[in-house]
Each structure stands twice: as structure tokens, then as C-alpha cells.
TITORVEX-298258 format. One record per residue: residue in one letter; x, y, z of N, C-alpha, C, O in turn. Coordinates in steps of 0.05 Angstrom, whole numbers, padded with zeros to 5 digits, always signed. Layout:
REM TITORVEX-298258
aXYZXYZXYZXYZ
...
***
This chain:
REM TITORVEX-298258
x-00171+00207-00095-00149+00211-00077-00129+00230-00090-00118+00223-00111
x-00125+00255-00080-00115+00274-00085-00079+00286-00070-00078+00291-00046
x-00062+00288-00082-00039+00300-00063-00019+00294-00062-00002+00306-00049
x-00015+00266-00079+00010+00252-00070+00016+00229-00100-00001+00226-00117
x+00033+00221-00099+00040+00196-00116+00057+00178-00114+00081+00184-00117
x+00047+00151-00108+00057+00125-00099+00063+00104-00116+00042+00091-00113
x+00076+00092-00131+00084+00079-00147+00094+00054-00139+00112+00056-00122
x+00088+00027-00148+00103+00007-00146+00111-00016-00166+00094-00031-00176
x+00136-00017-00171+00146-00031-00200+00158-00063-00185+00171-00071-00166
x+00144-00073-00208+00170-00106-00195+00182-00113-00224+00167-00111-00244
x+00192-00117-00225+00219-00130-00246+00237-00139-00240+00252-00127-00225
x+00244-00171-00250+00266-00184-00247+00272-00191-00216+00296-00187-00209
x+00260-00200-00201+00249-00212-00182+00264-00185-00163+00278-00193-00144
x+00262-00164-00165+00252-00146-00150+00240-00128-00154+00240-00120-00177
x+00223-00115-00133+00198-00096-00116+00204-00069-00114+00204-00068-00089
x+00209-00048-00120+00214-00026-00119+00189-00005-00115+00177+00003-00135
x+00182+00005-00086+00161+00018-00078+00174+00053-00074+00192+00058-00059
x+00159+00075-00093+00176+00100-00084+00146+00118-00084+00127+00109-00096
x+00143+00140-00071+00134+00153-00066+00155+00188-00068+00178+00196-00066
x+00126+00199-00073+00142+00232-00068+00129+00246-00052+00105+00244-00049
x+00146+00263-00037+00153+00286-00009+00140+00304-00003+00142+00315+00019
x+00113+00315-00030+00100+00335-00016+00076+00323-00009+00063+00303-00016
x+00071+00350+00013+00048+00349+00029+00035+00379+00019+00045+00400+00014
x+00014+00372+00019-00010+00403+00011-00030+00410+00028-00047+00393+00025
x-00038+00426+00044-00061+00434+00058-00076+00456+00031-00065+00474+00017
x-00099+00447+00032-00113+00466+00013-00093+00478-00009-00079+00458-00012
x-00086+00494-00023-00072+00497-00038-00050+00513-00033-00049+00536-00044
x-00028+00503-00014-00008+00501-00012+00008+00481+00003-00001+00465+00020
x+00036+00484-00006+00054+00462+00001+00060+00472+00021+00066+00496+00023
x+00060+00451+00048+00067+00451+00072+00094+00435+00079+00104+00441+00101
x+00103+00423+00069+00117+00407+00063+00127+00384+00037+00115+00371+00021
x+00156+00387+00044+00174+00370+00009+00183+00351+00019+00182+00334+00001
x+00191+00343+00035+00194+00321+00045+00188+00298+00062+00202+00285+00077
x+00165+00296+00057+00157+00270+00079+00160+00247+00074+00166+00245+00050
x+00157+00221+00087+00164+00209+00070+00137+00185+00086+00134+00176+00109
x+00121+00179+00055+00101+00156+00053+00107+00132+00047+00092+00115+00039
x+00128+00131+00050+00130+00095+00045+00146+00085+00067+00162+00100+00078
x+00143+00064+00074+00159+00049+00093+00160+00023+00094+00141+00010+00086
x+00187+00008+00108+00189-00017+00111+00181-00027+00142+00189-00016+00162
x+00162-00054+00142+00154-00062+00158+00160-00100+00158+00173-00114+00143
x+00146-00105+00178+00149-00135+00192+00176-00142+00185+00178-00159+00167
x+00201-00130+00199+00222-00142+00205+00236-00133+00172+00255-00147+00166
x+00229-00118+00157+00239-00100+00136+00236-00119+00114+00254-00120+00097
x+00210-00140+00113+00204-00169+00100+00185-00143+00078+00188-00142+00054
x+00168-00124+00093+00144-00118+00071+00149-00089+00070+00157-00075+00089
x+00142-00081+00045+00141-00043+00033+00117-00030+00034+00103-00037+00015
x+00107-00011+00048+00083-00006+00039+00083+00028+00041+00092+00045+00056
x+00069+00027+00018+00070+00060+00017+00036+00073+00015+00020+00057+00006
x+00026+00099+00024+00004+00115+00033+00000+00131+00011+00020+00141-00001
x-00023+00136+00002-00035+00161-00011-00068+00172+00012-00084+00157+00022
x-00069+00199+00013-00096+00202+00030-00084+00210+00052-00059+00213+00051
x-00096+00215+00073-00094+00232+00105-00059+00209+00107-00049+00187+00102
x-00055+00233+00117-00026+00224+00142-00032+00202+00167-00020+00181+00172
x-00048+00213+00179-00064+00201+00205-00079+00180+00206-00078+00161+00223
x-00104+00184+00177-00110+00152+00176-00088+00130+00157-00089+00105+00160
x-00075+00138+00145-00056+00116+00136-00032+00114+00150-00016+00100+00138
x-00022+00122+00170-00001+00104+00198-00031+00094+00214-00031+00069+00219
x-00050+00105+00221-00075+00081+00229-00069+00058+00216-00056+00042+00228
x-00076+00052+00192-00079+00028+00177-00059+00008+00176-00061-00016+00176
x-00028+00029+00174-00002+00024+00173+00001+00004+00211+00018-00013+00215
x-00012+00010+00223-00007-00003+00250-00026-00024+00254-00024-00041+00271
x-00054-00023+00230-00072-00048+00231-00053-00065+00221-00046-00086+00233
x-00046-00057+00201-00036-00078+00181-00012-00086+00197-00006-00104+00182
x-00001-00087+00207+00027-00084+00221+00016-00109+00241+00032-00128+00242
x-00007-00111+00256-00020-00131+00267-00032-00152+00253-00034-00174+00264
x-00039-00149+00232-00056-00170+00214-00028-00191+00202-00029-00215+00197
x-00008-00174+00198+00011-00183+00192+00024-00205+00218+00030-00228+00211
x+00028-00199+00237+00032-00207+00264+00010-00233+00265+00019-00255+00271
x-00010-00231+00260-00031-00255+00261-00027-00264+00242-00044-00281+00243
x-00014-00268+00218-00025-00282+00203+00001-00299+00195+00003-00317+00179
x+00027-00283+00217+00067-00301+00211+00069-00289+00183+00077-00307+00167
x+00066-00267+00171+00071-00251+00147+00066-00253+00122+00076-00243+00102
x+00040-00276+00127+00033-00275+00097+00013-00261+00088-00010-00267+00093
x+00021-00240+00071+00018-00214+00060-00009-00224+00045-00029-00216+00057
x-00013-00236+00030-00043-00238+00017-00059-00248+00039-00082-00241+00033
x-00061-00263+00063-00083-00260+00076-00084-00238+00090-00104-00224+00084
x-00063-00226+00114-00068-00196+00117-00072-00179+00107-00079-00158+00117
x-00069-00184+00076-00077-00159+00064-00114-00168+00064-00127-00149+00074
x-00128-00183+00057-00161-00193+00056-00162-00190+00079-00182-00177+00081
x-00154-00194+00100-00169-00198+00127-00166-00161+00137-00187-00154+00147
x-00144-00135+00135-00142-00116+00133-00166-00101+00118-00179-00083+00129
x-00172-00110+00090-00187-00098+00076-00229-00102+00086-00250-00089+00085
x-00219-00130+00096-00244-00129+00099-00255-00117+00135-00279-00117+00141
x-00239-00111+00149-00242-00102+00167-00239-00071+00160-00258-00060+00172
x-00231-00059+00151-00232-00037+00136-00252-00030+00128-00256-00006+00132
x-00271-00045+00114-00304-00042+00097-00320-00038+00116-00336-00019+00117
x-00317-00060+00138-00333-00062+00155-00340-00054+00186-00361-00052+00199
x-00313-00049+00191-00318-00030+00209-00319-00003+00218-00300+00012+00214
x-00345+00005+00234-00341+00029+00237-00323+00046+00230-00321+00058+00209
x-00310+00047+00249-00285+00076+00253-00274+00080+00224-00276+00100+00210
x-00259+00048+00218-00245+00042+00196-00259+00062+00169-00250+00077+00152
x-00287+00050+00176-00299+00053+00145-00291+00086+00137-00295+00094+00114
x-00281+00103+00158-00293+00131+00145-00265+00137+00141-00262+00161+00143
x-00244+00125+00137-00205+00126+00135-00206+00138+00110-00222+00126+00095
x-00194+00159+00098-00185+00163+00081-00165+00159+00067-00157+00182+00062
x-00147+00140+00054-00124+00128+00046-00127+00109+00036-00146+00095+00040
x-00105+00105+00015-00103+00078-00007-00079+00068+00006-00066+00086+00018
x-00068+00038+00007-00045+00032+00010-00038+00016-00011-00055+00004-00025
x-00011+00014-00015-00001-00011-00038+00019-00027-00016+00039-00016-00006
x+00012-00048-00012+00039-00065-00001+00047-00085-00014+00032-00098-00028
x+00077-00092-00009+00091-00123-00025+00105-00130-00007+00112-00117+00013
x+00111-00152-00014+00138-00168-00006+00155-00176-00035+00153-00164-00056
x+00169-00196-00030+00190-00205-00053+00163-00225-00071+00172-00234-00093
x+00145-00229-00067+00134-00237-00087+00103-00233-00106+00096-00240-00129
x+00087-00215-00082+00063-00200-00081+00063-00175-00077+00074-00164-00058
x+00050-00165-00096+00041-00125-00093+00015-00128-00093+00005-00141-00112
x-00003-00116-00072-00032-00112-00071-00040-00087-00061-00035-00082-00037
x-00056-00064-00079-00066-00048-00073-00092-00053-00053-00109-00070-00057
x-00092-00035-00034-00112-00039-00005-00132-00010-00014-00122+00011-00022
x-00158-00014-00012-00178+00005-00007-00195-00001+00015-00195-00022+00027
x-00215+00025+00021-00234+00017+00041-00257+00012+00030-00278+00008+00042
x-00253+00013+00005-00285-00009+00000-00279-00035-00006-00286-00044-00028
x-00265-00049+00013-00253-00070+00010-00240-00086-00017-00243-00109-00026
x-00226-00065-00024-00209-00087-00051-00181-00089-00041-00170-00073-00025
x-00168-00114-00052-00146-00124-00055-00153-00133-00084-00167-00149-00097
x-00134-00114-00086-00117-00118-00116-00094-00121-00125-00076-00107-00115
x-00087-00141-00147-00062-00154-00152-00054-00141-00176-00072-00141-00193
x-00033-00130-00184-00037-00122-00213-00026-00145-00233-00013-00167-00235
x-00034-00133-00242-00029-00164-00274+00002-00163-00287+00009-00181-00302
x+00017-00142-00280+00046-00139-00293+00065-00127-00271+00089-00121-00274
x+00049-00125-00248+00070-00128-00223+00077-00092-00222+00096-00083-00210
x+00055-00074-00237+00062-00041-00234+00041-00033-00226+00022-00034-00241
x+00037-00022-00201+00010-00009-00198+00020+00027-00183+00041+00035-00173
x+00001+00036-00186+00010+00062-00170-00023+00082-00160-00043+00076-00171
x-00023+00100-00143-00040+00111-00128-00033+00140-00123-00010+00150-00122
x-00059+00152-00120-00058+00185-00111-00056+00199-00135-00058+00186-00156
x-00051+00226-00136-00069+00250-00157-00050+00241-00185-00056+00238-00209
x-00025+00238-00170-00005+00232-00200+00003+00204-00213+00020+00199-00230
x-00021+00186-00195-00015+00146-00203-00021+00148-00230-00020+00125-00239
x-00024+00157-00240-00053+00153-00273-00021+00154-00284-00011+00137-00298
x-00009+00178-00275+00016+00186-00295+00046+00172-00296+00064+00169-00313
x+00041+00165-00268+00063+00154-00256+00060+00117-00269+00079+00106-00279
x+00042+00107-00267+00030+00079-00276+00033+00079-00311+00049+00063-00321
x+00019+00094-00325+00031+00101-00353+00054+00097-00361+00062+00083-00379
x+00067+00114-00343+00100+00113-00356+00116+00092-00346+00135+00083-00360
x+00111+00078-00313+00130+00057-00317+00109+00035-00330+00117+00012-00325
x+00092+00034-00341+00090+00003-00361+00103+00013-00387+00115-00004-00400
x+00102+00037-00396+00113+00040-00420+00147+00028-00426+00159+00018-00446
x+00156+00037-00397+00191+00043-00395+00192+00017-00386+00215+00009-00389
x+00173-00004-00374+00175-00028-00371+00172-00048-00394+00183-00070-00392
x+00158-00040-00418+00152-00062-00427+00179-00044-00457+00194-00060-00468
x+00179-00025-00463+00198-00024-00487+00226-00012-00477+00239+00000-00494
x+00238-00014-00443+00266-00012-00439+00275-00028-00430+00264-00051-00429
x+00302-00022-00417+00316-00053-00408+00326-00043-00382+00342-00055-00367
x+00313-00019-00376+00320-00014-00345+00317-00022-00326+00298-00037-00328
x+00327-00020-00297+00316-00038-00273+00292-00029-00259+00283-00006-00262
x+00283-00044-00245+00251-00034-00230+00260-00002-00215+00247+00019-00217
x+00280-00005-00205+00297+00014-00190+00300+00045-00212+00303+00065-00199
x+00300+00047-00236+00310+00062-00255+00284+00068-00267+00278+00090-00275
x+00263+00043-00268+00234+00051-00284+00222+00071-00269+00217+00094-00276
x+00218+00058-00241+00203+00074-00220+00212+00102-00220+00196+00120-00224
x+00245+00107-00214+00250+00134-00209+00237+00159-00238+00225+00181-00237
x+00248+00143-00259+00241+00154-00289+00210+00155-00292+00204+00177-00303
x+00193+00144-00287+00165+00144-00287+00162+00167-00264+00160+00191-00270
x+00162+00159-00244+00163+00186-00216+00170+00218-00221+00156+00236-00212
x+00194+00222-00236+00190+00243-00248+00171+00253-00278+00159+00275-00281
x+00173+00240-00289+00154+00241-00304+00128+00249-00298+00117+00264-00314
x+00116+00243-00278+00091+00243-00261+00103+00269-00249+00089+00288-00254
x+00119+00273-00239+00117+00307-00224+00126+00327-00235+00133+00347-00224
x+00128+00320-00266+00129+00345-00288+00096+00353-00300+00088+00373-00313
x+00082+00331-00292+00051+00344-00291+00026+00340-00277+00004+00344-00288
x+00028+00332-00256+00016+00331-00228+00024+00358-00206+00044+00357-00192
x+00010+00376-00206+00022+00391-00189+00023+00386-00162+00035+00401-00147
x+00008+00358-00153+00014+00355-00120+00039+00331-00126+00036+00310-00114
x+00055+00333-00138+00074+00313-00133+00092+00326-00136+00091+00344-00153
x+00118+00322-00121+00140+00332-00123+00156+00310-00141+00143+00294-00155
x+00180+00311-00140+00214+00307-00148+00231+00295-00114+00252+00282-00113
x+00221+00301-00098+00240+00288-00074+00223+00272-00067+00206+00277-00050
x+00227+00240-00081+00232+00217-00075+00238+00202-00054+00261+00209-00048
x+00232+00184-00038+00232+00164-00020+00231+00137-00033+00210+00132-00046
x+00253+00116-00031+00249+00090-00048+00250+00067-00026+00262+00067-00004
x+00241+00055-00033+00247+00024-00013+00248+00003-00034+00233+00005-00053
x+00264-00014-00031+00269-00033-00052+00271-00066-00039+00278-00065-00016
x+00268-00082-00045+00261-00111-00039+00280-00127-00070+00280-00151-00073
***
């Protein structure tokens, strides 16, 4: 998954989901500001996109239902999402990663059906996660900054050497 970088930090019993603004068609920037992350089910859950625009607000409107079925508890819509995702048709050929939380769960969503939990509550996705994920466990585990301050500091970091990631930021915080 190429284009974008999605980040999500929890510390200190809050969730801090940020994403950055560019968009790329083939090799150029089409856009600096979009913005991939958003708050959903009544502004309870954060979830942010890496992959097509089109299929991740698709997913973003499954999940938005699964969520609706399930009275918002985020770890079963997230397995019952994923695995309808694997398995169905249309679904299966979606291009997009999602990360969603609430105030107490972060689970990365794929279409080969994983839900994943991360083990220190930092996970991140798309061309610049490798870099972006690096630096907030580093700035997580030897600073004293807030989830809010790791993420943004890791986020740039990541778009000083990812060239599909920008510097204009989108945050949602829990």
C-alpha cells in the first residue's frame, strides 16, 4: 500500500489517529489536503484509510453498519467487517487498509481478513507507516510526550522521507 500515511498512538488513556493530505495519481501530487481520517458512530470511533479513496469510504460505510449491528462494539464489527471483506466478492478486490479505535481498542482492518491489535497501542499504515510507526514507539517509549505530540512528531518525521506523505496533517483525538 502505497501513497499515504496513517498513524495511530494511544497513551495515557487516550487515542490519537492522524493522517497526511496528499493524494498522488501516478507520479504526481493531485492534491495536499485531503483528509483520511474521520470520526464516526456518533464521534464514539476514529478511523483512518490508506489505499483507493473510493474503496475505503466503501468500507468506511460497511463498517459504519457493522457498527450499527453490533450497538458499537468495535472488536466485533471490526471481525465481522473483516471477514466479510475476505469473503465477499465485490469486497474481496477493495484496495485499502483501515485502522479504527475507540477509547479503548485500535485494530488494524485488511482484506485478507486480519484484525489486528497492536501490542503497545501504536500501529500505523501506507508507504510512510514503516517510518511513521518507528518513530512514535521510539518517542513513546524514551519521551514524556502526549499521544497528541508523539503522533504529530513521528508524522513529520515520516514526511521528511516518504515522498508520498506530506506535512498537512489531519488529527482526531479520543
Amino acid at each position: 500500500m502505497h501513497g499515504t500515511t496513517v498513524l495511530c498512538v494511544r497513551k495515557d488513556n487516550k487515542v490519537v489517529l492522524t493522517a497526511d493530505g496528499q493524494v498522488t495519481l501516478g507520479d504526481g501530487v493531485i492534491k495536499h489536503s485531503a483528509r483520511k481520517t474521520r470520526r464516526i458512530y456518533n464521534d464514539k470511533i476514529i478511523a483512518g484509510f490508506a489505499g483507493s479513496t473510493a474503496d475505503a469510504l466503501s468500507l468506511f460505510g460497511r463498517f459504519e453498519g457493522k457498527l450499527q449491528e453490533f450497538h458499537g462494539n468495535l472488536a466485533r464489527a471490526a471481525v465481522e467487517l473483516a471477514k466479510e471483506w475476505r469473503t465477499d466478492r465485490s469486497l474481496r478486490h477493495l484496495d485499502a487498509l483501515l485502522i479504527v479505535a475507540d477509547t479503548k481498542s485500535t485494530f488494524l482492518l485488511s482484506g485478507n481478513g486480519d484484525v489486528i491489535e497492536p501490542d503497545d497501542g501504536i500501529c500505523a499504515i501506507g508507504s510512510g507507516g514503516s517510518y511513521a510507526l518507528a518513530a512514535a514507539r521510539a518517542l513513546s517509549k524514551f519521551t514524556k510526550l502526549s499521544a497528541k505530540d508523539i503522533a504529530a512528531e513521528a508524522m513529520r518525521i515520516a514526511s521528511e522521507i516518504c515522498i508520498y506523505t506530506n506535512d498537512n496533517f489531519s488529527v482526531e483525538e479520543l
